[in-house]
GUDO-140596 format. One record per residue (C-alpha): residue in three letters; chain; x, y, z; residue number from 1. Coordinates in steps of 0.05 Angstrom, whole numbers, plus 5000, padded with zeros to 4 digits. Each point is the difference from the previous one (the first is absolute). Layout:
N
SEDO, resn, chain, x, y, z, resi
SEDO, ALA, A, X, Y, Z, NUM
...
//
This chain:
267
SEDO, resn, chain, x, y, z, resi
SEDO, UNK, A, 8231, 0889, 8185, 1
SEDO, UNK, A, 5075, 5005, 4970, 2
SEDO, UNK, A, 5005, 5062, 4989, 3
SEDO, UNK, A, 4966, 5020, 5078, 4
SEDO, UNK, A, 5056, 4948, 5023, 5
SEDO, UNK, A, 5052, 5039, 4954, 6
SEDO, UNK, A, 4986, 5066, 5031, 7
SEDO, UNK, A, 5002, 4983, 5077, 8
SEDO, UNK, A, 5067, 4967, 4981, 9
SEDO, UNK, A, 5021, 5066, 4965, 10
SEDO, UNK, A, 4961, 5045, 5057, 11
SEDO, UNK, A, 5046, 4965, 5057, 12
SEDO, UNK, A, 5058, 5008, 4957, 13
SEDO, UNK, A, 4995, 5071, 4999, 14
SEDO, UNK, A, 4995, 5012, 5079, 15
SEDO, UNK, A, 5078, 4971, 5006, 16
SEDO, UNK, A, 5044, 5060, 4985, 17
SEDO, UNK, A, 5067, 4960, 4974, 18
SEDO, UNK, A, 5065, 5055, 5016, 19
SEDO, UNK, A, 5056, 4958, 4965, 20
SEDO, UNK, A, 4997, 5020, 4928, 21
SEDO, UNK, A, 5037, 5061, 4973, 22
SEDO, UNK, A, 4953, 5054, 4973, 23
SEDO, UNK, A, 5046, 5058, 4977, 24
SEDO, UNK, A, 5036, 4985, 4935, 25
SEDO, UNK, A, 5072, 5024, 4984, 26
SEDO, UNK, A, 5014, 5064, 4967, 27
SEDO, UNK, A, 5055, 4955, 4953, 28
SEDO, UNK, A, 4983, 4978, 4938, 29
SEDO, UNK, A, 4941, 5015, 4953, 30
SEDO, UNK, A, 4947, 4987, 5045, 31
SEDO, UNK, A, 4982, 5073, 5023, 32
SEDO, UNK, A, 5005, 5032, 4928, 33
SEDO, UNK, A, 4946, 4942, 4978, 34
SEDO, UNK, A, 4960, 5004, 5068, 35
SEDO, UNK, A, 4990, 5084, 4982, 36
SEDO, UNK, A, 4977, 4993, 4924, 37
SEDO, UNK, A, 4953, 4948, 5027, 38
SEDO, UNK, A, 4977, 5049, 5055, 39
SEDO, UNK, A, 4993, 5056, 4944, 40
SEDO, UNK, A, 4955, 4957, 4959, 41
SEDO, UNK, A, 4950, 4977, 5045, 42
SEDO, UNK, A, 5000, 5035, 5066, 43
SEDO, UNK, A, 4933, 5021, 5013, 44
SEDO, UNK, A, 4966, 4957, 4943, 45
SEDO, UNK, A, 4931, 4971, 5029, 46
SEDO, UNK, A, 4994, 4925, 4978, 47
SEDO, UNK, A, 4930, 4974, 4977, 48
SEDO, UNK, A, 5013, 4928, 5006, 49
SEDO, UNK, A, 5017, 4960, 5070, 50
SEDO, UNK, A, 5007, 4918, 4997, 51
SEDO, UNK, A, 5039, 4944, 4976, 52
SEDO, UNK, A, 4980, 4999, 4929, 53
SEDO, UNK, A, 5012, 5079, 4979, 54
SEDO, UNK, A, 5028, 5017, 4945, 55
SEDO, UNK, A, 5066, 4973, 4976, 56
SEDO, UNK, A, 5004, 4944, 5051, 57
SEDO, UNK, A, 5014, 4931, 4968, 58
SEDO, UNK, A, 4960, 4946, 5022, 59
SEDO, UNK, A, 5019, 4946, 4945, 60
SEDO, UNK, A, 5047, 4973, 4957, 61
SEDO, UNK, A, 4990, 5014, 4918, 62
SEDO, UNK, A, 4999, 4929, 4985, 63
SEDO, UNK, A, 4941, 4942, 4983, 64
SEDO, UNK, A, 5061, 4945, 5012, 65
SEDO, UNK, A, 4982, 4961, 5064, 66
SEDO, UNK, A, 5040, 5040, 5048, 67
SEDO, UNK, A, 4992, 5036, 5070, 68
SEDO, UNK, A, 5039, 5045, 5041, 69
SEDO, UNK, A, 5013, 4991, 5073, 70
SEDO, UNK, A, 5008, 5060, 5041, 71
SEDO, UNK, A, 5026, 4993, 5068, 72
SEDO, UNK, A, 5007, 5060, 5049, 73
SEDO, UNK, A, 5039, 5012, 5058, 74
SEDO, UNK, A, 4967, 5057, 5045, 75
SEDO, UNK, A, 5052, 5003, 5057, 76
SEDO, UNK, A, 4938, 5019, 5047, 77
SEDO, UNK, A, 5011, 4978, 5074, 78
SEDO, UNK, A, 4960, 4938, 4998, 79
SEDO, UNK, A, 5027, 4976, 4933, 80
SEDO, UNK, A, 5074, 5019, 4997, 81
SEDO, UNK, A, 5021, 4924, 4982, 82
SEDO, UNK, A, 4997, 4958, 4948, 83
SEDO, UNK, A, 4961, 4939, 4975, 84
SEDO, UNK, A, 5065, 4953, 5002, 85
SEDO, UNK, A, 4951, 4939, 4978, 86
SEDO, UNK, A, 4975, 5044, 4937, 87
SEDO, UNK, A, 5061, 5024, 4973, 88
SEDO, UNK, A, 5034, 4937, 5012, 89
SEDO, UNK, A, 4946, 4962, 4958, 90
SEDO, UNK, A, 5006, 5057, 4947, 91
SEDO, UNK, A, 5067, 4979, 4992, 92
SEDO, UNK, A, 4993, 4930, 5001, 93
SEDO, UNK, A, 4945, 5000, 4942, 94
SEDO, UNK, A, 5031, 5051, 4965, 95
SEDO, UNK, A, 4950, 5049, 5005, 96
SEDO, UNK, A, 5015, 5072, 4976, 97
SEDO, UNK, A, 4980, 5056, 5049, 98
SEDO, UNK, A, 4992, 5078, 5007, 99
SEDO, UNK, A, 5021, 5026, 5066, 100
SEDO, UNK, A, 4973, 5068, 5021, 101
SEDO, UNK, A, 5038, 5010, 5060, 102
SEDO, UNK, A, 4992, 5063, 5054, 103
SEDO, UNK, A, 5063, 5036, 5023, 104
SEDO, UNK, A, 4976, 4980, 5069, 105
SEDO, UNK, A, 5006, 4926, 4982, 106
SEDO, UNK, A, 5069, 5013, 4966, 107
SEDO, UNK, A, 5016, 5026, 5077, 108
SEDO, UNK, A, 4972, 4945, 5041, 109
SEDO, UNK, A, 5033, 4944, 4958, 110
SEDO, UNK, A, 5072, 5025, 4949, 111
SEDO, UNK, A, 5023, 4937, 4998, 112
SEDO, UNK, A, 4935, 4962, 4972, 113
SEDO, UNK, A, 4989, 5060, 4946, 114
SEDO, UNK, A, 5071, 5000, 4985, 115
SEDO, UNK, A, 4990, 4912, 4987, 116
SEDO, UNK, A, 4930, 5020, 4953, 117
SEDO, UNK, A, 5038, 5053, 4964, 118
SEDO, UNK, A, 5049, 4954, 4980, 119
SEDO, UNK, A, 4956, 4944, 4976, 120
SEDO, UNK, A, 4982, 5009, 4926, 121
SEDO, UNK, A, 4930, 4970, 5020, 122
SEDO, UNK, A, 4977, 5056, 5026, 123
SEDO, UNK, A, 4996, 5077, 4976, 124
SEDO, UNK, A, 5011, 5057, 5058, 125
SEDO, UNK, A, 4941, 5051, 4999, 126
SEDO, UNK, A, 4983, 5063, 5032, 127
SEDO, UNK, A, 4949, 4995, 5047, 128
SEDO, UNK, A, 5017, 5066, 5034, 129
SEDO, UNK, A, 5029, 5039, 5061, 130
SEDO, UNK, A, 4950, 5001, 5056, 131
SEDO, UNK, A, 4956, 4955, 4960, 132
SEDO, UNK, A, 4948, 5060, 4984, 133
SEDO, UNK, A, 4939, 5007, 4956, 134
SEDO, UNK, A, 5023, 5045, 4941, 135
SEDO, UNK, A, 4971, 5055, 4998, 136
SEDO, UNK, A, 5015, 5076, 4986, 137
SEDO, UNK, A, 4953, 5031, 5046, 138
SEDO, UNK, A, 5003, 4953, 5065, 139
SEDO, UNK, A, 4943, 4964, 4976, 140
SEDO, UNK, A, 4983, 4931, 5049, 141
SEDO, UNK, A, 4969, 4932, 5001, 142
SEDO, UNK, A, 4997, 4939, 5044, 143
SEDO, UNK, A, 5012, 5059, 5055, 144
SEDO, UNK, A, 5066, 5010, 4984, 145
SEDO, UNK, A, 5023, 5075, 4964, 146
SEDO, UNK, A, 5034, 5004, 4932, 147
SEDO, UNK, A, 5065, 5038, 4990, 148
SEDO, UNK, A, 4972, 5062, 5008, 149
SEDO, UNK, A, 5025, 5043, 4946, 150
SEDO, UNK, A, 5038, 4996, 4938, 151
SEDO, UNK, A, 5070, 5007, 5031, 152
SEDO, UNK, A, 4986, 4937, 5061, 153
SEDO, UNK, A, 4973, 4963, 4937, 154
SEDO, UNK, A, 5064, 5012, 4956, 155
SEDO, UNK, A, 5041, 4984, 5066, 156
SEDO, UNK, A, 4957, 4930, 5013, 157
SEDO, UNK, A, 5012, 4975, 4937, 158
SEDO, UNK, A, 5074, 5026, 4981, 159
SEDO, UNK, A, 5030, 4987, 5068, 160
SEDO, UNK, A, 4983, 4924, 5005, 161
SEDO, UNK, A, 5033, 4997, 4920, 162
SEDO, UNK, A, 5069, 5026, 5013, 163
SEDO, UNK, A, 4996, 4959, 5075, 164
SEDO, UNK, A, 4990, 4938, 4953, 165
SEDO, UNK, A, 5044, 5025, 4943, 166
SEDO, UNK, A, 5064, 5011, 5050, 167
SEDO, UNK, A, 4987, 4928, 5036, 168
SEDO, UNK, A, 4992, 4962, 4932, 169
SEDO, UNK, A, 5035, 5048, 4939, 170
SEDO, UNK, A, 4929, 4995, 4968, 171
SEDO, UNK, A, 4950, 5054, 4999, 172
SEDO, UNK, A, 4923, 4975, 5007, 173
SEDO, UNK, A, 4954, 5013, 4943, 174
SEDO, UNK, A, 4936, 4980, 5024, 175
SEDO, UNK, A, 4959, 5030, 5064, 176
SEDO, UNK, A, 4943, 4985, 5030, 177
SEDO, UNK, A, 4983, 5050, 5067, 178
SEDO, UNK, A, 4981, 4971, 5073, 179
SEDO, UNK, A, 4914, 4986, 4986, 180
SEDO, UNK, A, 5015, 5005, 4929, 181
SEDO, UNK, A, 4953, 5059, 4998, 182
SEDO, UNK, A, 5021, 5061, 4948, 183
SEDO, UNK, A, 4978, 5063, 4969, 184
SEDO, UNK, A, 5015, 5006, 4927, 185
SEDO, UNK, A, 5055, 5046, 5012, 186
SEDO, UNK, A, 5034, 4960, 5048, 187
SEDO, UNK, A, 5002, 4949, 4945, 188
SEDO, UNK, A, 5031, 5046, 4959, 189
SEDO, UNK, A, 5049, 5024, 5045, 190
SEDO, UNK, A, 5023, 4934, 5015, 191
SEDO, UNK, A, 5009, 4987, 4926, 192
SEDO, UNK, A, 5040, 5064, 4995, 193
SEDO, UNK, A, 5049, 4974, 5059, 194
SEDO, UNK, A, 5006, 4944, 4950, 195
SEDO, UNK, A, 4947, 4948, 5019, 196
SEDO, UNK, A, 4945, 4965, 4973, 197
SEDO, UNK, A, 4944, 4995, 5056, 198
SEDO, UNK, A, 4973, 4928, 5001, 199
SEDO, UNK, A, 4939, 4978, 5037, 200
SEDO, UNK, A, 4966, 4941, 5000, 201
SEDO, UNK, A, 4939, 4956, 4957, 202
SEDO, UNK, A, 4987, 4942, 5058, 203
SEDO, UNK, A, 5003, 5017, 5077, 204
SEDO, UNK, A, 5042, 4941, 5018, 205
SEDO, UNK, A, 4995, 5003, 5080, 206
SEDO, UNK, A, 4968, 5067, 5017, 207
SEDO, UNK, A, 5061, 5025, 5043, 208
SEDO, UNK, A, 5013, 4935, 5025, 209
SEDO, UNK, A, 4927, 4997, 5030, 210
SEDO, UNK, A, 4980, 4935, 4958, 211
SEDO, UNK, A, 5008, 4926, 5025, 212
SEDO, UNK, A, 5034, 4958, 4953, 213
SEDO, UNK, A, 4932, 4972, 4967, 214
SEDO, UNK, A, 4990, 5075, 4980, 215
SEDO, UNK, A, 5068, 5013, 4970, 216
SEDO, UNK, A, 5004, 4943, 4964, 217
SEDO, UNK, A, 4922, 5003, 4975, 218
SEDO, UNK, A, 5022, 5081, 4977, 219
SEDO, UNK, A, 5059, 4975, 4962, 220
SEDO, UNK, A, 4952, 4951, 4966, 221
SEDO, UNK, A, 4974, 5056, 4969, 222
SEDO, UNK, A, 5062, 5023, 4953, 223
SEDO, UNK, A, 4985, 5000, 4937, 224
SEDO, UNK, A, 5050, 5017, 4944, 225
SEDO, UNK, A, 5047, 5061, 5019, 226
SEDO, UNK, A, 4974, 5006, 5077, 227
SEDO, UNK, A, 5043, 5039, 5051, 228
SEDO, UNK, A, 4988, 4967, 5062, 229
SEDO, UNK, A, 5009, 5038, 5062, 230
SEDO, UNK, A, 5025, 4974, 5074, 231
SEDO, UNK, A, 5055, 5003, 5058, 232
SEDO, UNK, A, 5061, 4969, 5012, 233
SEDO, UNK, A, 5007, 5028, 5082, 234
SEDO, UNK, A, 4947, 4969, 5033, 235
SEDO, UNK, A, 5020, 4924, 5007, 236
SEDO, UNK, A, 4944, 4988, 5053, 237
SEDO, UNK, A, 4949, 5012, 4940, 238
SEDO, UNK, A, 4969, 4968, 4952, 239
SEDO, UNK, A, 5032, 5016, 4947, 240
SEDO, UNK, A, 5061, 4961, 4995, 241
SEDO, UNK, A, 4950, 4941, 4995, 242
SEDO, UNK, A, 4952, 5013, 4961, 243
SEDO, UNK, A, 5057, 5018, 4946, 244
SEDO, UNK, A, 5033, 4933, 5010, 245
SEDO, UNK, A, 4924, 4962, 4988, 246
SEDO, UNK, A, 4992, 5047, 4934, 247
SEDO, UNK, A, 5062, 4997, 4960, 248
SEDO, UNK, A, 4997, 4930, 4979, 249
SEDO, UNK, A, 4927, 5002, 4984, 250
SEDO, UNK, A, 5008, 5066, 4954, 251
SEDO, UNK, A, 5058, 4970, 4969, 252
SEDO, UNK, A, 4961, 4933, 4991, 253
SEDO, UNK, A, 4949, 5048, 4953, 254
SEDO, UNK, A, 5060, 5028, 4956, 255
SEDO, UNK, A, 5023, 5058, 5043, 256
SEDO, UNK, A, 5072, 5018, 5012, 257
SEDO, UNK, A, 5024, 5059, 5043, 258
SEDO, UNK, A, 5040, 5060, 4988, 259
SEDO, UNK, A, 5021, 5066, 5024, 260
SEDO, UNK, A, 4980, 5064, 4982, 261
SEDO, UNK, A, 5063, 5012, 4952, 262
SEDO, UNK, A, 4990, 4936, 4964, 263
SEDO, UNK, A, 4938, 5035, 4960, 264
SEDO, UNK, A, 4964, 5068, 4981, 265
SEDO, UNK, A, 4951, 5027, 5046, 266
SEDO, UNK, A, 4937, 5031, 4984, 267
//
């Protein structure tokens, strides 16, 4: 039933064209020289594997401590362009590490709350894309909505969204995850040759912000050690936000403490 939910969600997504994103890079810089030997490697490769488990994405962390990773994305899509004020705000307040995958669209719709995450040491700024796209190197599509649809819009989806958050913050992002986190493998492995590591996810925390609260906070539940917990930050009228707030003090009650991706290895 989540995963039907999940892909209308996705499917209506994909019918709203969004026009206020940049799509052509700049000739400056190193970006075209990498963007051709990319192109020269594996332009008309045909991928065997399609999903969000392939090979090379990290779903864990390498640890049996007592820890879990929360992942939070921001999509920018029409319907979800703000942010869960309640959520972060209790994040902060408990002192509760975070990942944010964040969309060049939701950098757009709201500077001045990515600029204020950026700058809290809380949280770590991740790549969650240009146009929020499946990764793929052949146009490859699920939930109704098309991957990039060759190996150049692929290199452009994930390397445009990293120098837009680089030049706001001074730091380049080293993890991505692409909109659906669906991948072939060599979408993986062009991401890790633009410098990422390609992280998905071990417990569906809110289904793309489908669940009720009692659902989110029953999937958290689930962590066991090293989990990487997936949900969304831009979609306040969810359930997310609440469920979260119900779970943290019970998984911390059973020895669990939080951290980002950074704090340990991934696997």
């Amino acid at each position: 039933m989540a995963r039907f939910v999940l892909a209308a969600v996705f499917t209506l997504l994909a019918v709203t064209e969004v026009r206020n994103v940049q799509a052509e890079p700049s000739a400056e810089g190193g970006y075209w020289p990498v963007k051709k030997e990319i192109l020269a490697v594996y332009s008309g490769r045909e991928p065997r594997e399609w999903g969000e488990t392939v090979t090379g994405v990290k779903t864990r962390l390498a640890t049996n401590d007592k820890v879990v990773a929360l992942t939070l994305d921001a999509c920018g899509s029409p319907t979800g362009k703000g942010m869960d004020a309640e959520l972060i705000r209790f994040l902060e307040q408990e002192k509760v590490p975070a990942t944010l995958f964040i969309n060049a669209r939701w950098i757009d719709a709201n500077p001045e709350m990515f600029l204020r995450l950026a700058r809290n040491p809380l949280f770590t700024i991740a790549n969650h894309g240009l146009l929020h796209k499946p990764a793929s190197v052949n146009g490859k599509s699920v939930y109704g909505i098309n991957g990039t649809r060759d190996v150049g819009e692929l290199v452009d989806e994930i390397e445009l969204n990293a120098e837009k958050i680089e030049n706001l913050t001074g730091k380049r992002p080293v993890y991505y995850r692409s909109g659906t986190a669906y991948y072939d493998e060599y979408a993986v492995q062009i991401a890790e040759r633009l410098g990422h590591q390609v992280i998905g996810f071990s417990v569906l925390g809110d289904a793309g912000a489908t669940y009720t609260a009692g659902q989110v906070t029953a999937a958290l539940l689930t962590a066991t050690p090293g989990s990487i917990v997936i949900l969304h930050m831009n979609h306040p009228e969810s359930g997310t936000g609440k469920g979260v707030m119900a779970a943290v003090p019970e998984l911390r009650k059973r020895g669990f403490r939080f951290v980002r991706l950074s704090d340990d290895p991934l696997r």
